[in-house]
DODREN-347226 format. One line per field, with one value per residue: x, y, z of N, C-alpha, C, O in turn. Coordinates in Angstrom, 3 decimals. Layout:
% residues N
n.px	X  ...
n.py	Y  ...
n.pz	Z  ...
ca.px	X  ...
ca.py	Y  ...
ca.pz	Z  ...
c.px	X  ...
c.py	Y  ...
c.pz	Z  ...
o.px	X  ...
o.py	Y  ...
o.pz	Z  ...
//
This chain:
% residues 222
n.px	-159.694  -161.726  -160.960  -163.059  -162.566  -163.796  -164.329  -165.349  -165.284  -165.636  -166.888  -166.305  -166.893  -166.065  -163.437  -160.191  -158.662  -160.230  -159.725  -156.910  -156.882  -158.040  -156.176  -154.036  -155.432  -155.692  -153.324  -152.333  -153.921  -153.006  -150.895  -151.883  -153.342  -151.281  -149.735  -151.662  -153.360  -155.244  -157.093  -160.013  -161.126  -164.367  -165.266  -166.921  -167.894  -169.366  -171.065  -170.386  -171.969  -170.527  -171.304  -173.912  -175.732  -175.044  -176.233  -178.219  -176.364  -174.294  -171.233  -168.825  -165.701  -162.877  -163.670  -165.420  -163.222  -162.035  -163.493  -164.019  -161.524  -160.327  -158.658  -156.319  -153.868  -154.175  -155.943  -153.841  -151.275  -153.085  -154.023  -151.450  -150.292  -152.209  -151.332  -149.020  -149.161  -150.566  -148.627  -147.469  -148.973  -148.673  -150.330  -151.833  -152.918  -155.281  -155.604  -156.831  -157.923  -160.987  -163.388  -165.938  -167.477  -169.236  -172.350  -172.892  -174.782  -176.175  -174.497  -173.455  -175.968  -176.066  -173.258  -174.399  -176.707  -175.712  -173.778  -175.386  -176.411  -173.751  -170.993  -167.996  -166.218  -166.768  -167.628  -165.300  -164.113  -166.251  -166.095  -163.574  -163.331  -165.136  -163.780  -161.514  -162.717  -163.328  -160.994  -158.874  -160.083  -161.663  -164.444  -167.967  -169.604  -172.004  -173.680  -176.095  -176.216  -173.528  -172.727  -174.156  -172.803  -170.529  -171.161  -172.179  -169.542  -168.850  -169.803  -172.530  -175.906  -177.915  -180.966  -180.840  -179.971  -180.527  -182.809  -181.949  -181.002  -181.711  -181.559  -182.045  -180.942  -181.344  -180.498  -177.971  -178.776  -177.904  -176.921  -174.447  -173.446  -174.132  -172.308  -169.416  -168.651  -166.090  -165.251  -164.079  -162.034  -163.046  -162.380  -163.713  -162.793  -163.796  -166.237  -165.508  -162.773  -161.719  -160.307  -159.775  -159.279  -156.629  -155.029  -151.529  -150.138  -149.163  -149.962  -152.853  -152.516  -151.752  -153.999  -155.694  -154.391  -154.391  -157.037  -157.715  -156.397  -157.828  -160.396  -159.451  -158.401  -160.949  -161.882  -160.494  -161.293  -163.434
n.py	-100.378  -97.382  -95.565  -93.162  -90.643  -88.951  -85.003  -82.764  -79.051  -76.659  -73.395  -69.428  -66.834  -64.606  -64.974  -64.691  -67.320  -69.099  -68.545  -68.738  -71.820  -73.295  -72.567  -74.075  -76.472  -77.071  -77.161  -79.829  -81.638  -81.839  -82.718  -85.620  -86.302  -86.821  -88.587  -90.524  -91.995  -93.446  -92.411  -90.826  -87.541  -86.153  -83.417  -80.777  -77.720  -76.315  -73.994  -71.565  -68.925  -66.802  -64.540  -63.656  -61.792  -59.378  -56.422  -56.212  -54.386  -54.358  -53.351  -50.843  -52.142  -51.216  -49.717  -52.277  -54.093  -52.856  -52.506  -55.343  -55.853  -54.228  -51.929  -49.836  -50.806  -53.732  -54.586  -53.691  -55.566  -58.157  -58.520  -58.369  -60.774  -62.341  -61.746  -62.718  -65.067  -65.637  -64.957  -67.522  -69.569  -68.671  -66.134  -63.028  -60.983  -58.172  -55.901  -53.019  -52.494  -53.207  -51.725  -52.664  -54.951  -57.241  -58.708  -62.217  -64.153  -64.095  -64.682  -67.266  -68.534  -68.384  -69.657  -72.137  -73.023  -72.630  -74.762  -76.947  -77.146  -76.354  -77.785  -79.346  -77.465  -75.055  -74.817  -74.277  -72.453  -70.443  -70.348  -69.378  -67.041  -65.404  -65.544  -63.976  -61.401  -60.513  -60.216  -59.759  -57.867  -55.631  -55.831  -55.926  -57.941  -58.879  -57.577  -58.180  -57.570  -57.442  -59.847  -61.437  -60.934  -61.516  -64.689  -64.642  -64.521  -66.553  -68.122  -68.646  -68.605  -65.407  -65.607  -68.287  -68.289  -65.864  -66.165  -67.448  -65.119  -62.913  -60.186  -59.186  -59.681  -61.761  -64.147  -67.341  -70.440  -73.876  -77.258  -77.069  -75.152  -76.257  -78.391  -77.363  -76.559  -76.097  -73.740  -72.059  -72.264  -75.943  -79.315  -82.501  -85.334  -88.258  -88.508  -89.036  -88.701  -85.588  -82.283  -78.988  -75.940  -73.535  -75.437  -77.180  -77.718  -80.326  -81.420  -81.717  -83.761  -85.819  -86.193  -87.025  -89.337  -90.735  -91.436  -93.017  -94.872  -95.961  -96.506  -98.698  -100.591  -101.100  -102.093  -104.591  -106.497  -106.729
n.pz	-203.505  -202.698  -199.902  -198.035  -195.724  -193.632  -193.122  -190.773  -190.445  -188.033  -187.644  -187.953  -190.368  -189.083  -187.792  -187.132  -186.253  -187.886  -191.019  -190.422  -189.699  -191.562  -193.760  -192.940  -192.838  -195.512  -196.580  -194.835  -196.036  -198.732  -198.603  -197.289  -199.715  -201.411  -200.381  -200.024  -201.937  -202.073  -200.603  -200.217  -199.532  -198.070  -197.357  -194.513  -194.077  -191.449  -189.942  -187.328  -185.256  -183.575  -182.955  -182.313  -181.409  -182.580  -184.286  -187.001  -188.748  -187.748  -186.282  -185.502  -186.209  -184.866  -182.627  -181.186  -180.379  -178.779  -176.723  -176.018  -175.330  -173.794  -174.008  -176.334  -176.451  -175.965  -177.706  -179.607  -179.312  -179.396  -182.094  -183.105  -182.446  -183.702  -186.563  -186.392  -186.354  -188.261  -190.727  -190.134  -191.616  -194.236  -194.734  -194.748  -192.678  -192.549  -190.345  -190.639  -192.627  -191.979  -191.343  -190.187  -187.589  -188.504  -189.044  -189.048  -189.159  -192.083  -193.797  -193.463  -193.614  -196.638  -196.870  -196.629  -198.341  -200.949  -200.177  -200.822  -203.361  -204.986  -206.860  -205.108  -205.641  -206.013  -203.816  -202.155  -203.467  -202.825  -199.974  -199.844  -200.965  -199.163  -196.954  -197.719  -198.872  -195.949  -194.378  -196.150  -198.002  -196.367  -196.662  -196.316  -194.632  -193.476  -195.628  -197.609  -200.898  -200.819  -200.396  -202.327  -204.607  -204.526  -204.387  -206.849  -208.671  -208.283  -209.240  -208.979  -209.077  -208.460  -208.056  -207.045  -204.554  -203.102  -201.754  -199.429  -197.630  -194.810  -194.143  -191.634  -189.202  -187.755  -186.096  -187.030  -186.170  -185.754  -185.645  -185.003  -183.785  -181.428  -180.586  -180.810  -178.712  -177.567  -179.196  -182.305  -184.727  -185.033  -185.776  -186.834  -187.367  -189.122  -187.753  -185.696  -184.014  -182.751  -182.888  -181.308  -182.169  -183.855  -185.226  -186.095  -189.271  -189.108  -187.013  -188.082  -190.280  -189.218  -187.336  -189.144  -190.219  -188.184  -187.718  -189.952  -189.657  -187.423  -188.941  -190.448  -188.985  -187.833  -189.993  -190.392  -188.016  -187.947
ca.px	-160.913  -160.743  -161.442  -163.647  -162.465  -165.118  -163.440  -165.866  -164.646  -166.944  -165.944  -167.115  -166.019  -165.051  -162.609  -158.743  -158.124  -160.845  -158.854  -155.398  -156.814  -158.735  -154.856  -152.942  -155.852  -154.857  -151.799  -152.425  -155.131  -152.307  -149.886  -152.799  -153.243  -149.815  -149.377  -152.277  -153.670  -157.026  -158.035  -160.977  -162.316  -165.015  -165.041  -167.636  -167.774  -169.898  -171.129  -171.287  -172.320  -169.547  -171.655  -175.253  -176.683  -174.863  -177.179  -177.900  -175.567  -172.863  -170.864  -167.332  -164.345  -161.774  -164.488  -166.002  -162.127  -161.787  -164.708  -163.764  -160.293  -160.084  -157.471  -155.925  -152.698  -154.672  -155.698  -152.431  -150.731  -153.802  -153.452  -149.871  -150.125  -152.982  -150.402  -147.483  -149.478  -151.362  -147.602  -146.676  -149.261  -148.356  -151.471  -151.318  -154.450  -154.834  -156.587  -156.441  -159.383  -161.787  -164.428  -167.477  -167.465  -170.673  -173.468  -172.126  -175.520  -176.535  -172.828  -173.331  -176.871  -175.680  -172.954  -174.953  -177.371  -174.470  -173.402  -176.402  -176.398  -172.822  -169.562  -167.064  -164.942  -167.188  -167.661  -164.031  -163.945  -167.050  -165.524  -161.870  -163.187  -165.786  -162.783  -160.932  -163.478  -163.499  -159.765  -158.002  -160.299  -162.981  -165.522  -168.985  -169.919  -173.286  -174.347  -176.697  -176.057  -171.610  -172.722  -174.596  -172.034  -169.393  -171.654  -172.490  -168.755  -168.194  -170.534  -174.247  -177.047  -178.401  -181.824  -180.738  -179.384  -181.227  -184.096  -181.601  -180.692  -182.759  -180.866  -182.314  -179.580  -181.466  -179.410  -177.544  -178.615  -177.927  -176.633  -172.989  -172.738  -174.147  -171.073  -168.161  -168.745  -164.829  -164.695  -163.876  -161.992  -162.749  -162.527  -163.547  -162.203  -164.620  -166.855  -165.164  -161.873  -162.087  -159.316  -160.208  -158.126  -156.061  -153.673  -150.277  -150.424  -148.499  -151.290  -153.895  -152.324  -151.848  -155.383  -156.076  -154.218  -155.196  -158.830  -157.923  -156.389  -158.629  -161.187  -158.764  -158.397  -161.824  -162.360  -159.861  -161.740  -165.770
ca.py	-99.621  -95.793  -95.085  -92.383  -89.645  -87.511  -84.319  -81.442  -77.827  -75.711  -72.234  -68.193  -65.891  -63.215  -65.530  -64.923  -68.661  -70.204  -68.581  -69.865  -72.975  -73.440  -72.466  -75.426  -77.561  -77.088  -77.886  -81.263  -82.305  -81.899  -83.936  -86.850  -86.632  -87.544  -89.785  -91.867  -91.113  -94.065  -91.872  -89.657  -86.633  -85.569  -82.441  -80.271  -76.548  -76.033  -72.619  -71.224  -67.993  -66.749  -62.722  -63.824  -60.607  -57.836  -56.004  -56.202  -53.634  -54.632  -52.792  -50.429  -52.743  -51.035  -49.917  -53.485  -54.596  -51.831  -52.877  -56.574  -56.373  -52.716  -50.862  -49.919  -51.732  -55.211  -54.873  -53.863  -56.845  -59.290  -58.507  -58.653  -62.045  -62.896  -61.455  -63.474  -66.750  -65.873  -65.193  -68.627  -69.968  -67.852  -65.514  -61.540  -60.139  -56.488  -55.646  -51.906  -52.245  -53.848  -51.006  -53.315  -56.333  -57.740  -60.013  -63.572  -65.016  -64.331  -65.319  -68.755  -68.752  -68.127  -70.882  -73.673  -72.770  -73.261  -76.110  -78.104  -76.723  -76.035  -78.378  -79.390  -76.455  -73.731  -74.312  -73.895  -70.778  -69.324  -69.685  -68.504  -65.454  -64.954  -65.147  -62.954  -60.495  -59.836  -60.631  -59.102  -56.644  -55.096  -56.176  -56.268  -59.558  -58.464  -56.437  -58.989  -57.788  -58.034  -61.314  -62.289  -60.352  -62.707  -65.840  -64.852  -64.196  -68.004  -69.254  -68.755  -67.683  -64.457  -65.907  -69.445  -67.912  -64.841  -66.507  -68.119  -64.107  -62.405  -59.216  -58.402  -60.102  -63.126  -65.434  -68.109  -71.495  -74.964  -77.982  -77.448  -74.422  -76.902  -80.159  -77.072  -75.994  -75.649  -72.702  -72.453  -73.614  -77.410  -80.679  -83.827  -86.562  -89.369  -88.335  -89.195  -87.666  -83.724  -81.402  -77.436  -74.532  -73.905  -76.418  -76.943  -79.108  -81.479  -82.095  -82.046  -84.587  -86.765  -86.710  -87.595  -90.493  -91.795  -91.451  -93.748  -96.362  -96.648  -97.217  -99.656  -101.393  -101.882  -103.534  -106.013  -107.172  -107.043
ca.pz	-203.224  -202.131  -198.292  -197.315  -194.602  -193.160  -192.042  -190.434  -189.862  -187.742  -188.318  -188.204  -190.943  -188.318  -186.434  -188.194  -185.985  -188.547  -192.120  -190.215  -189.217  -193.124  -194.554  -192.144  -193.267  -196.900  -196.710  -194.409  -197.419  -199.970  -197.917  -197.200  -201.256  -202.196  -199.558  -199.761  -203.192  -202.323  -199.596  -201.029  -198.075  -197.822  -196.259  -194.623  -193.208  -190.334  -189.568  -186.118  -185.257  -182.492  -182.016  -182.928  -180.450  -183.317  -184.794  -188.487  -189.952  -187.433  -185.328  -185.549  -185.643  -184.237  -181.042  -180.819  -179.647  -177.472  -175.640  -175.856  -174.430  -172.925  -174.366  -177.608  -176.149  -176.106  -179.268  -180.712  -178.670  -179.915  -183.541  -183.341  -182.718  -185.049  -187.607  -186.856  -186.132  -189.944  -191.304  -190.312  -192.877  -195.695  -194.686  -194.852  -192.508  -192.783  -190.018  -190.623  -193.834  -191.490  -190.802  -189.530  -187.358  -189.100  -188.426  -190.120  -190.548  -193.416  -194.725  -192.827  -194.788  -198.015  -197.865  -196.382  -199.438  -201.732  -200.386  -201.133  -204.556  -205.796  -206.647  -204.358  -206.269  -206.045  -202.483  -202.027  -204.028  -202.800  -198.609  -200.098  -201.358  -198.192  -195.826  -198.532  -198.351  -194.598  -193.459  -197.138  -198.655  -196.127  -197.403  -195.219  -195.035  -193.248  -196.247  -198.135  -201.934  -201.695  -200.370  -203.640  -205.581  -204.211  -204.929  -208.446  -208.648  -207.883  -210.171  -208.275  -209.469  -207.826  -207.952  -206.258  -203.178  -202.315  -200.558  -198.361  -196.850  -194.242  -194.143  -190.515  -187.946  -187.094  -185.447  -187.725  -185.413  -186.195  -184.531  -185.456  -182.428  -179.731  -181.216  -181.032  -177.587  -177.534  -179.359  -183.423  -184.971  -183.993  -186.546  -186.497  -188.295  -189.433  -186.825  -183.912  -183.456  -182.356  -182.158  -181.604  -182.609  -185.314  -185.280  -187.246  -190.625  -188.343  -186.276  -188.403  -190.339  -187.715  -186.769  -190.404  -190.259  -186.911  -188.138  -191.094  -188.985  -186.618  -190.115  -190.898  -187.497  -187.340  -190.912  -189.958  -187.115  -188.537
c.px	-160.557  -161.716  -161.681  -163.128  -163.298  -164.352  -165.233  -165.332  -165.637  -165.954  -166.904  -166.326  -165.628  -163.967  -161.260  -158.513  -158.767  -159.521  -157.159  -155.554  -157.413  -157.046  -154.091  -153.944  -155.337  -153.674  -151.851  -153.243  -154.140  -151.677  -150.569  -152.728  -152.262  -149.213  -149.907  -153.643  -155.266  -157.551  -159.032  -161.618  -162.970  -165.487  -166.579  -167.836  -169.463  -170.483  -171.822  -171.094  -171.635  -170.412  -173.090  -176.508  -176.526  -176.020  -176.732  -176.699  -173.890  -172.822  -169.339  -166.156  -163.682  -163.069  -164.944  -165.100  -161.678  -162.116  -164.095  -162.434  -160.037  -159.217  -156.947  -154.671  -152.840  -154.865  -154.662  -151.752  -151.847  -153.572  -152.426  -149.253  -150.839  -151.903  -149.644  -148.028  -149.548  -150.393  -147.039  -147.376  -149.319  -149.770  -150.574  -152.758  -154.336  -155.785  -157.279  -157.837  -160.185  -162.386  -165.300  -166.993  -169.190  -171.143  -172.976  -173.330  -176.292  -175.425  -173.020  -174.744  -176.991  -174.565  -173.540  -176.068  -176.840  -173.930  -174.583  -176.716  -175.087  -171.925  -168.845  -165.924  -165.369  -167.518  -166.954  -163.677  -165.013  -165.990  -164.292  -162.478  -164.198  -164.559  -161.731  -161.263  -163.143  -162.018  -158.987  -158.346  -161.069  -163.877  -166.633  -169.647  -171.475  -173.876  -174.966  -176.689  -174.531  -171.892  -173.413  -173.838  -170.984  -169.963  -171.535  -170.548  -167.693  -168.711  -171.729  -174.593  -177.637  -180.067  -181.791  -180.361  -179.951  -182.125  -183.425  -180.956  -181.802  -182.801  -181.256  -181.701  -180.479  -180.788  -179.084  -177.772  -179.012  -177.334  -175.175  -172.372  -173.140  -172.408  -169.428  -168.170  -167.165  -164.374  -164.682  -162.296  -162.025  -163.317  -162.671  -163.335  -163.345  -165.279  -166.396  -163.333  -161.966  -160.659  -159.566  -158.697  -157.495  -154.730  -152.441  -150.789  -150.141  -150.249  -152.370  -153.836  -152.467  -153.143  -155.951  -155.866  -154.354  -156.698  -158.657  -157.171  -157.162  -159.803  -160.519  -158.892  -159.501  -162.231  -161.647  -160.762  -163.546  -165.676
c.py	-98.349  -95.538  -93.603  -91.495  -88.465  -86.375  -82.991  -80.430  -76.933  -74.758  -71.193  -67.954  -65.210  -64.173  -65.540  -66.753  -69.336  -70.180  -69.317  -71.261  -73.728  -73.672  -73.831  -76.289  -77.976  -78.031  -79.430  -82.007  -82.326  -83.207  -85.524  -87.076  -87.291  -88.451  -90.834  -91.094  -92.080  -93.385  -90.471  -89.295  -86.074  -84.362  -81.562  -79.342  -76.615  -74.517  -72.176  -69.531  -67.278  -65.178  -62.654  -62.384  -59.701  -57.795  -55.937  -55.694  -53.479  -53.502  -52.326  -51.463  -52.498  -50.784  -51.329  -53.711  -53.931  -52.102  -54.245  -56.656  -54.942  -51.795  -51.231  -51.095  -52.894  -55.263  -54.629  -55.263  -57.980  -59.471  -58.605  -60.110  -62.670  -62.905  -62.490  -65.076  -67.099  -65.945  -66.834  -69.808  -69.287  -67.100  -63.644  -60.821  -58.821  -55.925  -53.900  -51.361  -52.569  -52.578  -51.469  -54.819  -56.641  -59.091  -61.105  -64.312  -65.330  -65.077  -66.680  -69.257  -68.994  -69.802  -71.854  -73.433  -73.539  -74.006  -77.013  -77.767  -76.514  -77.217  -78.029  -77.787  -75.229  -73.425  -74.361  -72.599  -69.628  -69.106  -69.286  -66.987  -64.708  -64.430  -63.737  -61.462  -59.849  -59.552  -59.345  -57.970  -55.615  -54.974  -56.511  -57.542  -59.954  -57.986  -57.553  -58.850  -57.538  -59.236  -62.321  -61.948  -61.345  -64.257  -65.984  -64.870  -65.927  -69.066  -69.734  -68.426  -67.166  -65.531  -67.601  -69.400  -67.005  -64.705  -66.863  -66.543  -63.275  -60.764  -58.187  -58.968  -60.577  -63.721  -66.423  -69.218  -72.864  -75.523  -77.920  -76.567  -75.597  -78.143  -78.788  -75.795  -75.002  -74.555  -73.008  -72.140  -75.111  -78.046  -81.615  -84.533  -87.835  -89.806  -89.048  -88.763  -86.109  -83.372  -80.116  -76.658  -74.734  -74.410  -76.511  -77.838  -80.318  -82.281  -82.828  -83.330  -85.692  -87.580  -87.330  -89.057  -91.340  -92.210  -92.920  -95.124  -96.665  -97.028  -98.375  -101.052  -102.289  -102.501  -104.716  -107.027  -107.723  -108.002
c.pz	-202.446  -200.945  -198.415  -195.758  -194.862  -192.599  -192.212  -189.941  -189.360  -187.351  -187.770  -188.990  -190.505  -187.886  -187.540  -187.921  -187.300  -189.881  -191.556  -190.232  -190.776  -193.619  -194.336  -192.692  -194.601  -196.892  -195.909  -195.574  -198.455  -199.700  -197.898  -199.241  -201.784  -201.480  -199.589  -200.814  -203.277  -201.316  -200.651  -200.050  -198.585  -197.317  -196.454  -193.905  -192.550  -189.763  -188.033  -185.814  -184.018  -181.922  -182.826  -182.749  -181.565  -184.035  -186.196  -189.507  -188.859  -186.475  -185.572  -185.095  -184.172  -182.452  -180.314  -180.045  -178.996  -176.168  -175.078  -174.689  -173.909  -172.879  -175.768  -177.791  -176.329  -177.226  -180.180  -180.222  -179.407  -181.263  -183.956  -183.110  -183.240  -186.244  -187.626  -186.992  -188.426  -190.978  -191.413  -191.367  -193.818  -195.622  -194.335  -194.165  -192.163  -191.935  -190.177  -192.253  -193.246  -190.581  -189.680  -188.658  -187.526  -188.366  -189.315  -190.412  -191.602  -194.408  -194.658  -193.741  -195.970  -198.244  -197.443  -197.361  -200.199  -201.342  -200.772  -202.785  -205.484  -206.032  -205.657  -204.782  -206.200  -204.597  -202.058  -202.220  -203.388  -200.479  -198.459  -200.007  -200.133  -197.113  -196.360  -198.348  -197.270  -194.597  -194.802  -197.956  -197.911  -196.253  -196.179  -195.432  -194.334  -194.472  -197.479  -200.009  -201.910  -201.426  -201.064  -204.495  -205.776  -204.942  -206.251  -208.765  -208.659  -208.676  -209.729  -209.115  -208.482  -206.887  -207.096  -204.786  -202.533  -201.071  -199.385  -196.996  -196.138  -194.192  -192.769  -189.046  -187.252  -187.336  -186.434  -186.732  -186.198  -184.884  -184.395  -184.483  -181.253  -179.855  -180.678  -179.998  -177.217  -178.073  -181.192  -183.462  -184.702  -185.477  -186.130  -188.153  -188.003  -188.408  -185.495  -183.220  -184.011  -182.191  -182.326  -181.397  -183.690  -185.153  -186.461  -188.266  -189.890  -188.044  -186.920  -189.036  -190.282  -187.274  -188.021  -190.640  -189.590  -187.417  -189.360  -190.861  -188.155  -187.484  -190.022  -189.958  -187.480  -188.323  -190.653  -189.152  -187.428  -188.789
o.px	-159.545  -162.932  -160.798  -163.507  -163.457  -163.680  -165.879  -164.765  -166.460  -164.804  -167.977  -165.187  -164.660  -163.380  -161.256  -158.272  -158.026  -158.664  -156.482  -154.652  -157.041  -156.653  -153.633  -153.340  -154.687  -153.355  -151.278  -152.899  -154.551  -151.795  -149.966  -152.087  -152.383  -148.238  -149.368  -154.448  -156.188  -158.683  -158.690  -162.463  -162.627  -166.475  -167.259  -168.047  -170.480  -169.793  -172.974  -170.058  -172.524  -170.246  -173.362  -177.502  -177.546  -176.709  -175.601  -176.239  -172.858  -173.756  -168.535  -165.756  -163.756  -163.153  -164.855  -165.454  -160.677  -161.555  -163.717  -162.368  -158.871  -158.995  -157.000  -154.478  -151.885  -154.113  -154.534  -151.815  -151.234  -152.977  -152.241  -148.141  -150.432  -151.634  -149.497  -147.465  -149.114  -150.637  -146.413  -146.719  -150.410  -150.512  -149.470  -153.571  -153.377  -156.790  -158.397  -158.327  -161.072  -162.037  -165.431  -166.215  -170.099  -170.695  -172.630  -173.400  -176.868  -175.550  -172.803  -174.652  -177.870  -174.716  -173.119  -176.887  -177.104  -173.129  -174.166  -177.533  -175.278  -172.133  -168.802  -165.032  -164.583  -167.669  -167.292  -163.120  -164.841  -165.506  -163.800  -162.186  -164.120  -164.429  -161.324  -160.543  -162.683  -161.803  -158.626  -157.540  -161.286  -164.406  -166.312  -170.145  -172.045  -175.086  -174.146  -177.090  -174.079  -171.343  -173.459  -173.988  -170.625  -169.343  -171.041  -170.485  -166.529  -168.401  -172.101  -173.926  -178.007  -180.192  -182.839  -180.447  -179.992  -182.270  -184.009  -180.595  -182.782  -183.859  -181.000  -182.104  -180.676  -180.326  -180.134  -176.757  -179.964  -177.186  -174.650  -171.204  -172.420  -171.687  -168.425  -167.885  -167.043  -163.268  -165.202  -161.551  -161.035  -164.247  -162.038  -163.586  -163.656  -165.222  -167.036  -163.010  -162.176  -159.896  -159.640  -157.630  -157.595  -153.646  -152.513  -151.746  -150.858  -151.078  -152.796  -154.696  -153.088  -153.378  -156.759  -156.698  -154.454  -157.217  -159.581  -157.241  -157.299  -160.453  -161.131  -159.347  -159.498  -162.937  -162.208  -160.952  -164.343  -166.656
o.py	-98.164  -95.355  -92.837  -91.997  -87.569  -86.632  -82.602  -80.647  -76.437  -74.909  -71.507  -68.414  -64.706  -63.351  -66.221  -67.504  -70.115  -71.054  -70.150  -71.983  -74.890  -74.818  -74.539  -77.211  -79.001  -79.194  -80.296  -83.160  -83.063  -84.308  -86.487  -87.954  -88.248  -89.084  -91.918  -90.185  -91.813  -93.772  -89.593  -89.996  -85.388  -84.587  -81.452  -79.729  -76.920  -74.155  -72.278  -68.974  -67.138  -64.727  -61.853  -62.047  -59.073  -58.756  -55.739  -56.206  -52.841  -52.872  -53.222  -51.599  -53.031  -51.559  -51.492  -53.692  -54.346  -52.042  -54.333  -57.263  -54.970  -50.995  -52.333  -51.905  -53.486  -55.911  -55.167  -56.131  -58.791  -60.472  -58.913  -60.521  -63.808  -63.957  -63.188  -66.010  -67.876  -66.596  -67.319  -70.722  -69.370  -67.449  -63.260  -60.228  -58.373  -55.436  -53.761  -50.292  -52.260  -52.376  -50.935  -55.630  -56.291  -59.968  -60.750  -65.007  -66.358  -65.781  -67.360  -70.234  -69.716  -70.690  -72.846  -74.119  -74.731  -74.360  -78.129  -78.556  -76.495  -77.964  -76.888  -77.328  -74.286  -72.297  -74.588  -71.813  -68.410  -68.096  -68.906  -66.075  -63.481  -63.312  -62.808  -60.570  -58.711  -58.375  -58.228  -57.224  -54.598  -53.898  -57.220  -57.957  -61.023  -57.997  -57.754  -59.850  -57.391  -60.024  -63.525  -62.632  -61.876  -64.845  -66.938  -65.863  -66.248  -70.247  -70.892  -67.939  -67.890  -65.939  -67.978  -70.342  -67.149  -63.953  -66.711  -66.780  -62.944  -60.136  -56.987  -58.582  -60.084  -64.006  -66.603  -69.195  -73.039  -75.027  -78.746  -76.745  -75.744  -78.412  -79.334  -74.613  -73.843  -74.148  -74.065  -71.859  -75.581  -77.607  -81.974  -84.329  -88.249  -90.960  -89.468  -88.612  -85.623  -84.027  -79.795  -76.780  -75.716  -73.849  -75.945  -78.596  -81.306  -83.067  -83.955  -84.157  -86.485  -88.759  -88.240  -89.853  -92.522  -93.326  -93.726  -96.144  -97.882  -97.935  -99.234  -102.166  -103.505  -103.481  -105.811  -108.182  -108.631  -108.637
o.pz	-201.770  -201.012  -198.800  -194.700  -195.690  -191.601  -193.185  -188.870  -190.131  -186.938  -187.256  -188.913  -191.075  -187.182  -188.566  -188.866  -187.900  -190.016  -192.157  -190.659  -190.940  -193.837  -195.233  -193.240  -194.806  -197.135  -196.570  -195.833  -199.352  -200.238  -198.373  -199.819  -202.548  -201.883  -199.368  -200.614  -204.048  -201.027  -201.443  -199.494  -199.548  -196.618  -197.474  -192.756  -193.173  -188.810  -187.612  -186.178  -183.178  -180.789  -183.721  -183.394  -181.849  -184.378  -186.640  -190.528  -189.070  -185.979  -185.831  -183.939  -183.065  -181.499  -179.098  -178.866  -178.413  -175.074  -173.909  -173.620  -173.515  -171.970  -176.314  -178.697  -176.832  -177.953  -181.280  -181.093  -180.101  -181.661  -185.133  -183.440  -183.468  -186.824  -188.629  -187.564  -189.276  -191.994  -192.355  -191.865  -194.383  -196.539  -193.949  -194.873  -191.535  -192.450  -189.680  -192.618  -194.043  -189.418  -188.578  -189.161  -186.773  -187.626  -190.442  -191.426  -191.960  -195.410  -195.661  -194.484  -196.440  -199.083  -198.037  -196.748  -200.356  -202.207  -201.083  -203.259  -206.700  -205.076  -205.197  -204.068  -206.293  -204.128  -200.897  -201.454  -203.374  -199.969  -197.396  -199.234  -200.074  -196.614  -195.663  -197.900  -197.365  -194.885  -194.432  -198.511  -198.570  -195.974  -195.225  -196.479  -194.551  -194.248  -198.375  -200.605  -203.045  -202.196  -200.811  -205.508  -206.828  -205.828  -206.851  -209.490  -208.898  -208.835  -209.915  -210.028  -207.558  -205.733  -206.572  -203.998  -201.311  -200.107  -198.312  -195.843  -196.805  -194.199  -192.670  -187.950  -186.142  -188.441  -187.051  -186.037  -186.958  -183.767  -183.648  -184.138  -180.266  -178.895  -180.218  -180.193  -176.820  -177.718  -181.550  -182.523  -184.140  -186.153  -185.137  -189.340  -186.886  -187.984  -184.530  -182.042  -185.122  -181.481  -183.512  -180.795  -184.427  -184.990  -187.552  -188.105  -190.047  -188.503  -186.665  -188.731  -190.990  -187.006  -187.836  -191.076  -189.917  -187.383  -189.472  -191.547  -188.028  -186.966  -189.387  -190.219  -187.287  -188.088  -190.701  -189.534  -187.192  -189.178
//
């Protein structure tokens, strides 16, 4: 019989940690696959809203991180280790196309839409090519028709998703910012082991397989 693992990822599309910490997941989900081929996850993105205050049409990148950390120097030093962390999962972020730091929730709107409506495969493809978007092409991820362009692009329909965009930078709130107080990236495993940040494959692993003995553990004993 094939065991069930719950994994939740609560996430922003601005945050590079989430796409690193999405990439290391990958690769731990391959590893669990070929290791333990009756485990069937579940998985489910989370959307939290990390700069809910920006205003609709966003705000200048490169100034936003000026502000944030107070010199050009910090932000060359910060991005210079976004880079090398994002190199160590076979990631390439360019921060240098990234005009806008945008409002995310309409993005966070759009895929919790599409998840209640799409395949497991299209809601893979549709938060590849969202993170794609921001991190690899510049793409405004505030701007409410690239973010049906993208959908249809994944296999939406225009008309199934639209309603779910407001396009006036109200707040993205659910319950998934109060659970990931810690910051994003944070997972849980079969609702009760947590680990935040973007962790190695190792780790995540790890926590994968603890999660699926302590299932185990406790059918023994029922």
């Amino acid at each position: 019989m094939n065991r069930i693992l719950h994994i939740e990822v609560f996430f922003d599309f601005i945050c590079p940690w989430c796409l690193i910490g999405k990439r290391q997941l990958d690769r731990a989900l391959e590893r669990l696959r070929a290791g333990r081929p009756d485990v069937e996850v579940s998985l489910e993105w989370r959307g939290v809203q990390l700069l809910p205050d920006l205003p609709a049409q966003g705000v200048p990148f490169a100034e936003f991180y000026r502000r944030r950390l107070g010199s050009e120097q910090a932000v060359s030093m910060r991005q210079a280790q976004v880079r090398e962390a994002a190199a160590t999962a076979g990631l390439d972020i360019d921060f240098t196309r990234i005009a806008r730091m945008p409002n995310s929730a309409d993005a966070h709107r759009l895929l919790q839409r599409a998840a209640a409506l799409g395949r497991p495969e299209q809601i893979e493809a549709l938060l590849e090519r969202l993170f794609a978007a921001y991190f690899h092409n510049g793409e405004d991820l505030g701007d409410p028709a690239t973010l049906l362009l993208i959908a249809e692009s994944c296999g939406f329909a225009f008309a199934d998703l639209a309603g779910s965009l407001h396009g006036n930078g109200r707040p993205f709130r659910s319950a998934a910012a109060a659970q990931a107080v810690g910051g994003v990236p944070y997972f849980v495993f079969d609702r009760h082991l947590a680990l935040s940040g973007a962790q190695s494959t190792e780790v995540l692993l790890g926590a994968m397989h603890a999660a699926l003995a302590r299932r185990e553990a406790e059918a023994l004993t029922a």
